[in-house]
N, C-alpha and C positions, 0 to 999 in steps of 0.2 A: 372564080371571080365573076363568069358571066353569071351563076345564081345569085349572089351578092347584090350584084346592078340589079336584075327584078327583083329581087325583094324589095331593095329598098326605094327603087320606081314605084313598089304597088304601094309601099308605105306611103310616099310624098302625095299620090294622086289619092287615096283614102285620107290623109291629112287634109289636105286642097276640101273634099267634099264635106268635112267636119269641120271646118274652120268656118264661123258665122261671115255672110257678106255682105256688106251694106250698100245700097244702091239709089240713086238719086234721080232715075231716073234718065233717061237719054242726053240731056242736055242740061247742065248748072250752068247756074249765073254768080256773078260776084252782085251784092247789093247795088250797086252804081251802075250794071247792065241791066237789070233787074227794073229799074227804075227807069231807065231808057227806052226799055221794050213796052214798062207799062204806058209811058207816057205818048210811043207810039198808038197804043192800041188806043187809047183812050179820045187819042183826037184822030182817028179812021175808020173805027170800027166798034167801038162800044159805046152806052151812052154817058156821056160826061156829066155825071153827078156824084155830090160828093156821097161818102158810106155812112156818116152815122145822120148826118143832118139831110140830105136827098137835097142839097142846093145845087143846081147846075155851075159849071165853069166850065170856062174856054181857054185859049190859047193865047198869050201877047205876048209877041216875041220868041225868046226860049222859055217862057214862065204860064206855067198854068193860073189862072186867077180865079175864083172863086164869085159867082153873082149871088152878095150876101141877099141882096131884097127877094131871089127867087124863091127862098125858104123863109125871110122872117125872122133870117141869124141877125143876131143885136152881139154886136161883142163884145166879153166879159172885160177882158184890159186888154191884152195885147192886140192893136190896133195891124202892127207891122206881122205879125205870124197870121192873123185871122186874115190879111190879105194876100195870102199864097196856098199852094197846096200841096201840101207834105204827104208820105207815101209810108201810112200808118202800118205795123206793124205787131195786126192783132195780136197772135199772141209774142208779146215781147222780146224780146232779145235776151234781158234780166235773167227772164222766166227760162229760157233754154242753157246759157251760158255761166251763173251765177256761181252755182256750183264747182264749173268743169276746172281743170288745174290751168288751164290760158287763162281763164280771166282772174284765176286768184292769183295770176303773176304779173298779171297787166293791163286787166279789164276787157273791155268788149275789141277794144283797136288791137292788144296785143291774141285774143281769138280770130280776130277777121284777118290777121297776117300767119297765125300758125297753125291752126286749125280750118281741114279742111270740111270736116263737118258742119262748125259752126258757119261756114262762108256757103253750103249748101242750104242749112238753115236761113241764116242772112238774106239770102238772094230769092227764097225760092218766094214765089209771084201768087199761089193759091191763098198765104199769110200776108200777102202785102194789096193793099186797098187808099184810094184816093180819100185822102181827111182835111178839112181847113185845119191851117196849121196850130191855131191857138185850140183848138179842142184834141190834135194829136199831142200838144203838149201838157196838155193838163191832167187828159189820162194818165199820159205816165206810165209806169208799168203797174198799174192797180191791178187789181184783178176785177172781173166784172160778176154782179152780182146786183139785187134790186137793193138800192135806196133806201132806206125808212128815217131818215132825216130831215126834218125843213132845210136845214142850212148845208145845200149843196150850190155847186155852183149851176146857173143856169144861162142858156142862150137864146132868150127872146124865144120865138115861135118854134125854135130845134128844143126838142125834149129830150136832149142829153144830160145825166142829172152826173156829178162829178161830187162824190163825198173825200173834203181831201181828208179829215181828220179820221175815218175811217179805212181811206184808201180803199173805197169802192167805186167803177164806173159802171154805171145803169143804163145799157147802147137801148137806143129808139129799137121803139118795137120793129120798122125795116129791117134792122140791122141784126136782131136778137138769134133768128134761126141760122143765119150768113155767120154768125159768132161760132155759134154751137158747131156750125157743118166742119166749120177751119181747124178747130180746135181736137173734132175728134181726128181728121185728117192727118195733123202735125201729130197728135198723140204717136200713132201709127205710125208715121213718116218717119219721123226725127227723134221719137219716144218722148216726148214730151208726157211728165205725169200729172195726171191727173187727178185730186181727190175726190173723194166718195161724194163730197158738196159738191164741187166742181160738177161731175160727171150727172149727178142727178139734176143739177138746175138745165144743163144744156141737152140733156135727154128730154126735159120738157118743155125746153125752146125749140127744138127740133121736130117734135111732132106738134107744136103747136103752130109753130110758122115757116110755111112752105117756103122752097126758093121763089124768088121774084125773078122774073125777067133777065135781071141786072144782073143777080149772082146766076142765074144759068149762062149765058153769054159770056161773063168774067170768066168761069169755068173751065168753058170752051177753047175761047179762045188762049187762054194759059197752056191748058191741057196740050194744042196744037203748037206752043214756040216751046215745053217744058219736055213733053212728053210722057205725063204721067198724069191721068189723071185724082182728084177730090172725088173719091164714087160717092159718098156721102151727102154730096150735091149729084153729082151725074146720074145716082138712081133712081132722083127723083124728078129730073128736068126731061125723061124722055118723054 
């Protein structure tokens, strides 16, 4: 009996070692903390400007506002969304969860209550970035890629280009390397996949546009409430 019990103890702990583990790092957030921590950070300690248009905002109340004149945003129609700022989710939700068997049972609300992956995904803070709200909305879950259309949407002096018939968004060149950094990051993280198009345009947003300031700080300070960091960016902000 007692060789029985070792055997099949060395079995379980050789099991244990061969079983894939997935980790998220020291600390997850659900979306909705995720989004309280950013909004901490954002009015203590980093600088409050939006991600694809570089417009500053501030604090009023509980509500982050957007100073459209500091960028030369002119907004396209929604007057009520371009006057807040929503808490953009480069690479999509869509884009991670479309697939998985939560959301072909209940969409993205029945994943953020059954799945704990997707609520790791959800919340996690290196994929989540300050956007006026009517440009988080219009992206959508497009995928991003350059423009070759006249007829996109445009916002005055922000050179965000939004092709809906094509379902392409074209992020300002600020934003272009900060895209590529997150995307290979979540790849890695979360497995997020990537296609051959994909993976070659953001290889060449990546060496063509260093982090800025903004996204080394963002980085940072994530890295310090998550505990994991984006090296992707951290290899190159030392």
């Amino acid at each position: 009996m007692h060789a029985f019990q070792c055997s099949f103890g060395r079995f379980l702990l050789f099991a244990f070692f061969l079983a894939p583990i997935q980790t998220y790092g020291s600390d997850t957030f659900t979306f909705s903390q995720a989004k309280r921590e950013l909004k901490t950070l954002y009015t203590t300690e980093l600088s409050p400007q939006t991600f694809y248009c570089g417009c500053d905002f501030k604090k009023q109340g509980k509500k982050l506002i957007p100073v459209l004149e500091s960028c030369g945003y002119q907004v396209r129609k929604e007057q009520k969304r371009a006057s807040r700022i929503e808490w953009e989710h480069v690479v999509p939700a869509w884009e991670y969860g479309h697939q998985k068997q939560c959301w072909q049972k209940g969409g993205r609300k029945n994943c953020a209550r059954n799945s704990d992956a997707f609520k790791a995904f959800e919340g996690d803070m290196h994929n989540l970035v300050p956007a006026i709200g009517e440009v988080n909305g219009n992206r959508s879950n497009y995928r991003f890629g350059m423009v070759t259309s006249s007829k996109h949407a445009s916002y005055g002096a922000c050179p965000m280009k939004i092709d809906f018939k094509q379902r392409v968004a074209e992020p300002t060149v600020r934003a272009r390397g900060w895209v590529a950094r997150i995307y290979f990051y979540m790849s890695e993280k979360h497995g997020i996949k990537l296609s051959r198009k994909q993976r070659q345009l953001f290889e060449a947003w990546d060496k063509q546009y260093e982090p800025s300031d903004a996204e080394c700080q963002h980085e940072r300070a994530v890295a310090a409430l998550q505990g994991d960091r984006n090296r992707y960016t951290a290899e190159k902000c030392r």
